[in-house]
C-alpha positions in Angstrom: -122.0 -32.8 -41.5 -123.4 -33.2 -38.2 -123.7 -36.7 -36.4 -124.2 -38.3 -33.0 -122.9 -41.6 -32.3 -123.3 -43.5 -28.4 -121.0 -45.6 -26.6 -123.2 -47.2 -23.8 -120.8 -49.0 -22.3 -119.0 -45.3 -21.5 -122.1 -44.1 -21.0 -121.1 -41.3 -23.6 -122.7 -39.3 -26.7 -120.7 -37.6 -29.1 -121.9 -35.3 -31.6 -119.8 -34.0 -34.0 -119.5 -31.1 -36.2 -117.6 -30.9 -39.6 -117.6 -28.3 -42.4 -120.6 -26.3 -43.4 -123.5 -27.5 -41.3 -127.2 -27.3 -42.5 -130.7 -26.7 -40.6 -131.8 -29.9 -42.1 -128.8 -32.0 -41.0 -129.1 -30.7 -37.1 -133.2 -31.3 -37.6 -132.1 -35.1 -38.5 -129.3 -35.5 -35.1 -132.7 -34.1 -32.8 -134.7 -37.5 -34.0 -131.5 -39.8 -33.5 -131.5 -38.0 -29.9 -134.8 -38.5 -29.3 -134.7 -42.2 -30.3 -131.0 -43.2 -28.5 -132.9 -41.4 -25.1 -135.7 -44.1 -25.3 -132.5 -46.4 -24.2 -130.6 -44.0 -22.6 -130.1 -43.8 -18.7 -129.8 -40.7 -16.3 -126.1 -39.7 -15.6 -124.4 -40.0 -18.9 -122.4 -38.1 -20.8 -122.1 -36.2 -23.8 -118.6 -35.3 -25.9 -119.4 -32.5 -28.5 -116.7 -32.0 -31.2 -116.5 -28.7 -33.1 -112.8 -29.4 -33.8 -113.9 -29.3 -37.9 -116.6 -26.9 -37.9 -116.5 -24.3 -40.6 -119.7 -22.5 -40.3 -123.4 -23.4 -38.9 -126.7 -22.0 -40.5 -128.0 -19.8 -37.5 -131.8 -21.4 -37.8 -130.1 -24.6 -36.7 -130.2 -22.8 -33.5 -133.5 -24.0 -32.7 -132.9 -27.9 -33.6 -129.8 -27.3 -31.0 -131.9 -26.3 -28.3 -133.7 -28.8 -29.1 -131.6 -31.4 -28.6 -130.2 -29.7 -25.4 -133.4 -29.9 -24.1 -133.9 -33.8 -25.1 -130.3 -34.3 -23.2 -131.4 -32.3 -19.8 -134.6 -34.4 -19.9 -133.2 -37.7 -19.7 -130.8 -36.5 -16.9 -127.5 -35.8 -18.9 -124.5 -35.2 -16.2 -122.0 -33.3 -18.0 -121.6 -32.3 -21.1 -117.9 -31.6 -22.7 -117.2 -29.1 -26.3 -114.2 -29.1 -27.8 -114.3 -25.9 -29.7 -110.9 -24.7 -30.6 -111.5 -21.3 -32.0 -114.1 -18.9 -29.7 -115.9 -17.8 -32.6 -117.2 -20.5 -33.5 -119.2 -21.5 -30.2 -122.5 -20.4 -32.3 -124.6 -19.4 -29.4 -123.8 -22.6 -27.1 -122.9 -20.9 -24.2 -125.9 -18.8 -24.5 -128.6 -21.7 -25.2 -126.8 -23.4 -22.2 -128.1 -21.0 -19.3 -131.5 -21.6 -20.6 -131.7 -25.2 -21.7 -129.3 -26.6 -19.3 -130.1 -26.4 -15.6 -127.3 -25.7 -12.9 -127.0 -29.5 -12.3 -125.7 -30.1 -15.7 -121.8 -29.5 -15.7 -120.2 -27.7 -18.3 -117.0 -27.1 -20.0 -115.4 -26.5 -22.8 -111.5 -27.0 -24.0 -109.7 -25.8 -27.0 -108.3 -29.5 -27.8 -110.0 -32.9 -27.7 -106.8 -34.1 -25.5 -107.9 -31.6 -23.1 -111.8 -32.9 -23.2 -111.0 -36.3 -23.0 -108.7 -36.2 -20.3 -111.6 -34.3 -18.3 -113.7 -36.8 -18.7 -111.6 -39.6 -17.9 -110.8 -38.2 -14.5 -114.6 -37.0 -14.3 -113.6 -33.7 -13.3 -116.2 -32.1 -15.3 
């Protein structure tokens, strides 16, 4: 499974990531980015949860850089993963330097406490 839902009142996306995750089912979250931007304004936020993740088909890759780049061009400020075990970061890190420019803060924290709390206090 992998979904996106908004809170525009927190000015906040969060996609999440559960279980075995298909090319098809990251190809269906880059429309339901592409849409949400249309209403979206610069200088939110995005919350992505990899807490459940089991494994991601590697062409998904593209359809992930593709929503990165949707994000950066509706002027995302930071942008928060909660991936608790390294290995599965699937490339983000990497398609960050390239789809991300230096304006867009990162991080990333082992536990959703952790990620929360950083974006409560804005310090990402």
């Amino acid at each position: 499974m992998y979904s996106i839902e908004s809170d525009r009142s927190k000015r906040l996306l969060v996609i999440s990531a559960a279980g075995q995750v298909t090319k098809k089912e990251v190809e269906t979250v880059v429309l339901r980015v592409r849409e949400m931007m249309k209403e979206t304004t610069p200088g939110f936020r995005v919350l992505t949860d990899f807490r459940w993740l089991d494994r991601m088909e590697p062409a998904a890759t593209t359809h992930l850089a593709e929503i990165m780049d949707a994000l950066a061009e509706k002027g995302v400020a930071a942008v928060v993963r909660v991936i608790p075990d390294p290995h599965k970061d699937i490339g983000l890190n990497i398609l960050s330097q390239f789809h991300y420019g230096p304006q867009i803060k990162l991080a990333t924290f082992e536990s959703l406490a952790e990620a929360l709390s950083a974006l409560m206090d804005e310090a990402v």
